[in-house]
N, C-alpha and C positions, 0 to 999 in steps of 0.2 A: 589852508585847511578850513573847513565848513563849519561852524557851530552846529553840534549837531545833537544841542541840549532838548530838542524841542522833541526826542524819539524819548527822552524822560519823561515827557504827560502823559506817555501811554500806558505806563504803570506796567508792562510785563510781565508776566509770571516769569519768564526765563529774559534775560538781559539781550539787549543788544549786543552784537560786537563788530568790530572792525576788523581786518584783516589787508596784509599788506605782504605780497608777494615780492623777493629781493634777492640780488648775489650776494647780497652781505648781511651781515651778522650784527642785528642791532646793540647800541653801547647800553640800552636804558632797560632793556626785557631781562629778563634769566630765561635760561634755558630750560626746557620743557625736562620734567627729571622720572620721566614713562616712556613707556609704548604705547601708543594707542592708534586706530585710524583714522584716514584725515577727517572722517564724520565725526568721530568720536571728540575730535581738537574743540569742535565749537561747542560743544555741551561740557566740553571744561575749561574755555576760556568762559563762559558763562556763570562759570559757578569760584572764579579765580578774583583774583582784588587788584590784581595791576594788570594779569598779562604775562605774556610767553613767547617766545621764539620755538620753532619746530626746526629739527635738519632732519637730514635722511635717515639715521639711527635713531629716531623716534619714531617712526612705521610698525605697525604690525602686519598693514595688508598694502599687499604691491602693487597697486592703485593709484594707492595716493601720490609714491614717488614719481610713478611713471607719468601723472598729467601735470607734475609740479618738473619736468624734463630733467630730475635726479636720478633718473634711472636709464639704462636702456628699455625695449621690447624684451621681456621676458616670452619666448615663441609657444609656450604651453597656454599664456594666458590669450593672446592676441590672436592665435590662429581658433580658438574659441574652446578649448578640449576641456574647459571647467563647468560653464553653465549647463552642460548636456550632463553631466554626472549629479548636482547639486540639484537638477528638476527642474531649473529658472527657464533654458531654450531644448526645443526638439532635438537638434543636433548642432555641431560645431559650426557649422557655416551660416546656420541664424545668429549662432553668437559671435563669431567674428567679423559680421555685419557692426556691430556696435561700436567697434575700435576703429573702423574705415573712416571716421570720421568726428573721430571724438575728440573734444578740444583740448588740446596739452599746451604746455611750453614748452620752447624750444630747450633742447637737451645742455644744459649748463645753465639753464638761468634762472632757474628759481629752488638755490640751494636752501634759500630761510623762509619759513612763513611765520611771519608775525600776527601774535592773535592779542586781544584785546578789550576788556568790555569800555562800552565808548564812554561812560561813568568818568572811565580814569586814564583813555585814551591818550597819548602821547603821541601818536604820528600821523600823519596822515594817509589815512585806509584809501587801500585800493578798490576795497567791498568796505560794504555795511549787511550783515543779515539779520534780519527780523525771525524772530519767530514768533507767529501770530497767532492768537483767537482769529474766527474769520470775521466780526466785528472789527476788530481790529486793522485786520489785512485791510476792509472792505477802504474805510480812509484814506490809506496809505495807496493803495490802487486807485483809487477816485484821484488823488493829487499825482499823482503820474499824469493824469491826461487831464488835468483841471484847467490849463490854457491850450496846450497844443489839439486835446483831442485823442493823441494818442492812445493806442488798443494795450492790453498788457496779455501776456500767453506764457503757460506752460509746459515746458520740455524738460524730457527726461529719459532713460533706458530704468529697467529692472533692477540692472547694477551695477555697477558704477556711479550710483548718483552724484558722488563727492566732483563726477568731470563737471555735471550742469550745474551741484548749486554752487562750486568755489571757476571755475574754468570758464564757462560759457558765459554767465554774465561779463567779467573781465574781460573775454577777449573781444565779445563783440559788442560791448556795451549797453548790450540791452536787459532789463532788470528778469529775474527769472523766477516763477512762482512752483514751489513741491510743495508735495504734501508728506507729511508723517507718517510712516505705516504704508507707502506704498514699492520703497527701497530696500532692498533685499539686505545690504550690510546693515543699513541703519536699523533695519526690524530685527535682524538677527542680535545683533547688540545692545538692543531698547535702548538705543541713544534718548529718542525720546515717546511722549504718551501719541499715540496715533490720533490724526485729525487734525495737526495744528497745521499753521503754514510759514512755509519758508519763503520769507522772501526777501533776496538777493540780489544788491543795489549798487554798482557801479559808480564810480566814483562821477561819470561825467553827468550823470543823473542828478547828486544829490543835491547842487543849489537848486534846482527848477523844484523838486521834491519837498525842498527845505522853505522854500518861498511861498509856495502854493498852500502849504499846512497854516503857515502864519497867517494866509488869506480866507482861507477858506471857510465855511462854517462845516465843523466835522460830526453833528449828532444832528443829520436832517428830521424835519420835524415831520414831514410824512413817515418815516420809519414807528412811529408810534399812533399813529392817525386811523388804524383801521382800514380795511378794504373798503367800505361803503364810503367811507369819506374820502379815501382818495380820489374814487371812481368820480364824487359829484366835482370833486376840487379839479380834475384833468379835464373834466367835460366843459369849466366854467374858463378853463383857461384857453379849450381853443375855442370856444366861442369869442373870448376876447381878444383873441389871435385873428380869427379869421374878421372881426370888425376893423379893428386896425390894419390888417392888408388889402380892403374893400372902400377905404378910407379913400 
């Protein structure tokens, strides 16, 4: 497991948390003792002191089971006959475009989600999600790609968000950026204030992540320097650029 004390200097408004998808039922969580959606889990494992375990009877929207592979295809929701009523798509077949391809677990294997804020963290997370000022974000995306280079991108549908920000990093291990206020469950629920960002960090990610932060300088001093002086400061740098490769 990662030390992943170093997501504490960012000071947060809303906590970090981990999350660890499982057939089994952890010995050290208590059990989730609500209903709520699987959006709704991380705005309360956020606001929680140790941490929770989810099963299937902790759902209120069929979503969440169904990409966590606790459920079957409910056929009202997947052939699309909701979105067309609620306003969100034109008709059923733009909306059943979303589930052709949405990323779940396979059907038996992710009975328990375990949630957690990383404070008080006890297992080791299969995600990490941020929720970020875009200050914030802006770091944390810069050390994504501070040695490799790497691009960072966000994806998402209208609704279902819960598939990108808990499924789509996981399965394909690539970090995933939302935003607040742009997801139909979570705006309907004011999980949270709109404009922040989510971002959602795989586990294979986190040493590169966690090393880069240690290295890196995180409050660039251009960010404070003013347009005019940037401008003289980049013109002086490739002119020392271009002397050194004429050298």
């Amino acid at each position: 497991m990662c030390n992943l004390d170093i997501f504490e200097a960012f000071e947060f408004e809303f906590a970090p948390v981990g999350i660890k998808f499982s057939m089994n039922r952890p010995k050290d969580l208590p059990g989730l003792d609500k209903k709520l959606a699987l959006c709704e889990m991380l705005r309360e494992a956020q606001q929680s002191r140790s941490g929770f375990y989810a099963e299937n009877g902790n759902h209120n929207c069929q979503v969440g089971p169904y990409i966590l592979g606790q459920v079957r295809a409910d056929p009202g929701m997947v052939s699309g006959q909701i979105g067309p009523r609620i306003g969100v798509y034109q008709d059923a077949r733009a909306n059943r475009k979303i589930y052709l391809n949405m990323p779940r677990l396979a059907e038996g294997t992710g009975s328990y989600t375990w949630f957690a804020p990383l404070k008080a963290i006890a297992f080791d997370p299969d995600l990490v999600i941020l929720t970020a000022k875009p200050s914030q974000a802006e770091i944390v995306l810069r050390a994504m790609g501070y040695r490799s280079g790497t691009g960072w991108h966000a994806r998402g549908t209208s609704v279902a968000g819960c598939a990108w920000l808990y499924m789509h990093p996981y399965l394909s291990g690539e970090a995933n950026l939302m935003v607040t206020g742009l997801h139909h469950g979570m705006k309907v629920r004011r999980v949270f204030p709109e404009g922040l960002l989510l971002l959602s960090i795989p586990f294979q990610l986190l040493p590169e992540i966690i090393t880069n932060l240690q290295e890196m300088q995180w409050d660039l001093p251009q960010y404070s320097w003013g347009k005019e002086y940037h401008l003289q400061y980049m013109a002086q740098l490739g002119e020392e650029i271009s002397r050194e490769t004429h050298c």
